[in-house]
C-alpha positions in Angstrom: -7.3 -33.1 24.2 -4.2 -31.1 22.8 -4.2 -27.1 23.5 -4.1 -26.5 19.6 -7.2 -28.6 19.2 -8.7 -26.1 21.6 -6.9 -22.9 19.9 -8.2 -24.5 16.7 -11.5 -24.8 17.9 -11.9 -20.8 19.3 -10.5 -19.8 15.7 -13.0 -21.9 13.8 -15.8 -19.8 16.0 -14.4 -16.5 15.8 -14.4 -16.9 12.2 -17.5 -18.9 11.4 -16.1 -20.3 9.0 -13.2 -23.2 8.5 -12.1 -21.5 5.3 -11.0 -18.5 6.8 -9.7 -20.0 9.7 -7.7 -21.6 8.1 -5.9 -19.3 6.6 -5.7 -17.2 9.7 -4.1 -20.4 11.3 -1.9 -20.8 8.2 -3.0 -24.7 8.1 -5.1 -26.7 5.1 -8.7 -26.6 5.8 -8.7 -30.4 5.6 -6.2 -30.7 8.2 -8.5 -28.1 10.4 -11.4 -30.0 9.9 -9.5 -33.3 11.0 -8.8 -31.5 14.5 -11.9 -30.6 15.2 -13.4 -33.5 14.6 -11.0 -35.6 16.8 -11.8 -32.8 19.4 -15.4 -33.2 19.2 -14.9 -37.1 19.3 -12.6 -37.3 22.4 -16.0 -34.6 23.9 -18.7 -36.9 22.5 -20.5 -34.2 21.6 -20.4 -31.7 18.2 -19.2 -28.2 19.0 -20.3 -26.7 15.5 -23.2 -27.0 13.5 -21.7 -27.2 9.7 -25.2 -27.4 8.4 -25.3 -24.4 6.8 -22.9 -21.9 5.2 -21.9 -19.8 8.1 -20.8 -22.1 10.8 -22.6 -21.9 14.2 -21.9 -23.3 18.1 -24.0 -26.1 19.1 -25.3 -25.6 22.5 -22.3 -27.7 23.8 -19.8 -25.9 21.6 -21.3 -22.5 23.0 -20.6 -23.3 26.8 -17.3 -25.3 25.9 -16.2 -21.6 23.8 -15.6 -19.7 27.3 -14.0 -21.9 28.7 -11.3 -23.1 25.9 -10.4 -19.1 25.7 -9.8 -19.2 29.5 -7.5 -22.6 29.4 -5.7 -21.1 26.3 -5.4 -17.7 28.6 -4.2 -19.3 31.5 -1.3 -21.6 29.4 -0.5 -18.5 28.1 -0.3 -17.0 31.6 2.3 -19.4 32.6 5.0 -19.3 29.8 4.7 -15.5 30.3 5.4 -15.9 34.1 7.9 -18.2 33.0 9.7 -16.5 30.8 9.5 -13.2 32.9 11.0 -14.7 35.9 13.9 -16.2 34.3 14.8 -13.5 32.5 14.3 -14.8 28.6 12.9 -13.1 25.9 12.3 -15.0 22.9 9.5 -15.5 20.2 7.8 -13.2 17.3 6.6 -9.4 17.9 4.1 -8.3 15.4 3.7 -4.8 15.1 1.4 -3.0 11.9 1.8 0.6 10.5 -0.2 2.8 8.7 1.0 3.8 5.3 3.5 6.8 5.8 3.8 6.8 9.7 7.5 6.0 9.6 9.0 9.2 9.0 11.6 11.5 10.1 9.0 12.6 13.2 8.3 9.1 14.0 11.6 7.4 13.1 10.1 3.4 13.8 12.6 2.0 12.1 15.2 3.0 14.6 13.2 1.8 17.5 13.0 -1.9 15.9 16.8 -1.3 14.9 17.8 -0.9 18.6 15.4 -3.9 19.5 16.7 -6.4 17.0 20.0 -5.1 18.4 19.8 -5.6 21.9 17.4 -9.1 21.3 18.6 -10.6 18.2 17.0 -14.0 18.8 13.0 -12.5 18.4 11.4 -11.9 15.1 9.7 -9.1 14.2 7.1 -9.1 11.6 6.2 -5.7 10.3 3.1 -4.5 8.3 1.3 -1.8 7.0 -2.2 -1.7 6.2 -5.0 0.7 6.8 -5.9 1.9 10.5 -9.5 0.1 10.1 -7.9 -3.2 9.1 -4.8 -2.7 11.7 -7.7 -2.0 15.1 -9.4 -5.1 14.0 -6.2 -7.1 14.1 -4.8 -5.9 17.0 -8.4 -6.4 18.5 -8.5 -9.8 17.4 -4.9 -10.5 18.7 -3.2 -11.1 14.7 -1.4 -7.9 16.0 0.6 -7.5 19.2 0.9 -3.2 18.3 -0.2 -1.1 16.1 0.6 2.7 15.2 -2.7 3.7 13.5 -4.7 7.0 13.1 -8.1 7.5 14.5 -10.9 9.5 14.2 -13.3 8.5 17.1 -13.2 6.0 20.2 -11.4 2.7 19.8 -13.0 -0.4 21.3 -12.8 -0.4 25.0 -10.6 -3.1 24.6 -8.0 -1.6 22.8 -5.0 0.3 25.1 -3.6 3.9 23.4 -1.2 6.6 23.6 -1.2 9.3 21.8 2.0 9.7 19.5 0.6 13.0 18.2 -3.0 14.7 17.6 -3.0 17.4 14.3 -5.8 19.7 13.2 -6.9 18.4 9.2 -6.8 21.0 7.1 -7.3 21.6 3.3 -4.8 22.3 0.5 -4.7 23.9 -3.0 -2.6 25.1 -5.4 -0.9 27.9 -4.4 -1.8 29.8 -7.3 -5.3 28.8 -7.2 -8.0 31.6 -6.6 -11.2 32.1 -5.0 -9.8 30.6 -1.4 -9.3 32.6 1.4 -7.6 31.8 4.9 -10.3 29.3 5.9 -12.9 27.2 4.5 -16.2 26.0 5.2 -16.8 22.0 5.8 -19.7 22.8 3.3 -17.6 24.9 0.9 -14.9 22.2 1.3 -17.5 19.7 0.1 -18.8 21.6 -3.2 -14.9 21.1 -4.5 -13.6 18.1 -6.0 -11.8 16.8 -3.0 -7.9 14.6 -2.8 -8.3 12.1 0.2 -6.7 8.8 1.8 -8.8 5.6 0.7 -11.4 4.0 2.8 -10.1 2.7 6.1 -7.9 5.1 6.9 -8.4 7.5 10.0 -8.5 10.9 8.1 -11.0 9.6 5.7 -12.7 8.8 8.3 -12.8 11.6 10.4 -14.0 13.0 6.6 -16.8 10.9 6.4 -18.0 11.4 10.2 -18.1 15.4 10.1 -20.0 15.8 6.7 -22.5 13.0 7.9 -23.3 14.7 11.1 -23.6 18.3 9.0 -25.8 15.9 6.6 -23.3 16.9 4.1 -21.3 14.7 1.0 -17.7 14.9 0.5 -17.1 14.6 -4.0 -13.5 12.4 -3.2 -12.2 13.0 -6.7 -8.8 11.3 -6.1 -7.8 8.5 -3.7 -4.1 8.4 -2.7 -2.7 6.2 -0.3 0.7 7.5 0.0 -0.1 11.2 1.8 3.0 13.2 0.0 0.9 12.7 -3.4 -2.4 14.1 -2.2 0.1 17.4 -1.9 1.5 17.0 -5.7 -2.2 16.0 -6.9 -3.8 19.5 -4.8 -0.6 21.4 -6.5 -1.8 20.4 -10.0 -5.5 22.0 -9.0 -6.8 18.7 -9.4 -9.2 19.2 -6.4 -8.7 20.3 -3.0 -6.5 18.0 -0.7 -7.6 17.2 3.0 -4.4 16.3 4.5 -3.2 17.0 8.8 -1.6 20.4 9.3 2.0 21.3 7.2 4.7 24.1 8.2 3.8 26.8 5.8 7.5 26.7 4.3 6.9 22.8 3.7 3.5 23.4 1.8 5.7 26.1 -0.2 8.2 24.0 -1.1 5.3 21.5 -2.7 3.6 24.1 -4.4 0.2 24.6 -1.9 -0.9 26.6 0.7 -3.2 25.6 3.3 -6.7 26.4 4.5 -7.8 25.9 8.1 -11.6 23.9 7.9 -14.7 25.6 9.8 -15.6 23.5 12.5 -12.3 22.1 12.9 -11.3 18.6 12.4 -8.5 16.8 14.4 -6.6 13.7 13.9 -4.6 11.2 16.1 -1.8 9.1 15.2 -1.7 6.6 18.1 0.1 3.5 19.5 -2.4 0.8 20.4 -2.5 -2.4 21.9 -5.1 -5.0 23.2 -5.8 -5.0 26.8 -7.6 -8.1 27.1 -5.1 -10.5 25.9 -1.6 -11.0 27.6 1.5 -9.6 25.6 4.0 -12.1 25.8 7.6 -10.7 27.0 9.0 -9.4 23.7 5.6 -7.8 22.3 6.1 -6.1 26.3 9.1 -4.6 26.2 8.9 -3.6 22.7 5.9 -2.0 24.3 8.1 -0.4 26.5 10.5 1.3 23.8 7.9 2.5 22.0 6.0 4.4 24.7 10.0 5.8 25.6 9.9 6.8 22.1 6.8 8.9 22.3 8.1 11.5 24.2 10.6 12.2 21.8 8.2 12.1 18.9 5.0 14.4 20.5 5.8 17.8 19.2 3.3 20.1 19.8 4.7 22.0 16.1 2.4 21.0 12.6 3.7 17.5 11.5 4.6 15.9 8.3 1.4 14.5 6.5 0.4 10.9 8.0 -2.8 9.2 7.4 
């Protein structure tokens, strides 16, 4: 029995199925399917049940499951130990980002600058993807951290800090009339409305405070890069929902903001999982970024970030 048999195996269940596993693994599916067969012949007994589309646990493979996460855990266990006490740091750090969250507020790039610096000899691997997509990674473990917005409670497993929390207001053109200083949630919603796509935190802090006032947002226009909800709102193509601006800033871009009645907040956080052992390099990257936090919470309006 090899340990990537076993790693093989717990993938393949996760997944219930060999095709995505596969491609989560970055192997063939053939050469997969191979493994777990010679791991289920060295057993003598089937773990999965390929019967049907969806692949299920035998009995055997569902008692065997618990205990091949715990052997992988505990091999995992010792390198880190390893590696701690002798002082190395090696590997690959994998790290997502929403879509706009590297800014001049949250300057990201200089904290992986200084890393690569001071460890040359660990990859990084840097992504950016929607804050839906980037919790179940980093829940899953395809992420070591993530710096995502969200708009309710994480999974219990997930660690955060908060890098900063913003109240979501509304933007039109500043010329536009029939606006005062604030706006309803259900005046917001008879407007045309300029929003993030699906997945993202603000949409979905959106979504969750017209449902629970039984309302329905009209999302005219979908951006994913935040500085052009601004330039669509400027060109009264609808009303942008977008975290609080300085009122010089949403000058300068041709808007003026509304607050929203109840209020909505945002968070943009760092996140980690809490259940799976970061090896030494996803740690101390750890490390820098939480450092970097208090340099980046600001208790002023921020730049727009999903």
């Amino acid at each position: 029995m090899e340990l990537r048999q076993l790693r093989y195996f717990v993938t393949v269940a996760e997944e219930a199925n060999f095709t995505r596993a596969a491609a989560r693994l970055h192997l063939a599916q053939p050469g997969l399917s191979t493994q777990i067969r010679q791991l289920e012949r060295e057993l003598g007994q089937p773990l999965l049940d390929r019967s049907s589309r969806s692949v299920t646990l035998t009995p055997v493979g569902e008692a065997v499951l618990p205990l091949a996460r715990a052997a992988l855990d505990q091999v995992e266990r010792i390198t880190h130990t390893v590696d701690e006490f002798t002082g190395l740091l090696r590997g690959h750090v994998r790290v997502g980002l929403i879509s706009g969250a590297a800014g001049e507020e949250i300057d990201i790039a200089q904290v992986l600058a200084d890393f690569h610096r001071d460890h040359p000899q660990i990859g990084i691997s840097l992504t950016e993807d929607t804050s839906e997509s980037m919790h179940t990674a980093v829940r899953r473990g395809d992420l070591d951290i993530g710096v995502l917005s969200v708009s309710g409670d994480l999974d219990p497993g997930i660690g955060t800090e908060t890098v900063y929390d913003s109240a979501i207001v509304a933007a039109v053109a500043a010329g536009a009339e029939g606006f005062g200083e604030r706006i309803t949630l259900a005046e917001l919603c008879t407007h045309p409305l300029i929003c993030l796509p699906s997945g993202t935190g603000l949409r979905g802090l959106l979504e969750n405070a017209c449902a629970a006032a039984d309302l329905a947002p009209d999302v005219a226009f979908e951006a994913a890069a935040p500085p052009l909800l601004i330039r669509l709102a400027a060109h009264e193509l609808g009303v942008a929902v977008i975290p609080r601006i300085p009122a010089d800033e949403a000058a300068q871009s041709g808007v003026r903001t509304l607050e929203i009645d109840p209020e909505m907040r945002g968070r943009l956080v760092l996140a980690w999982n809490t259940e799976r052992p970061l090896s030494p390099a996803a740690k101390v990257l750890l490390g820098q970024l939480r450092i970097a936090l208090t340099r980046w919470k600001d208790p002023a309006p921020m730049r727009v970030n999903p």
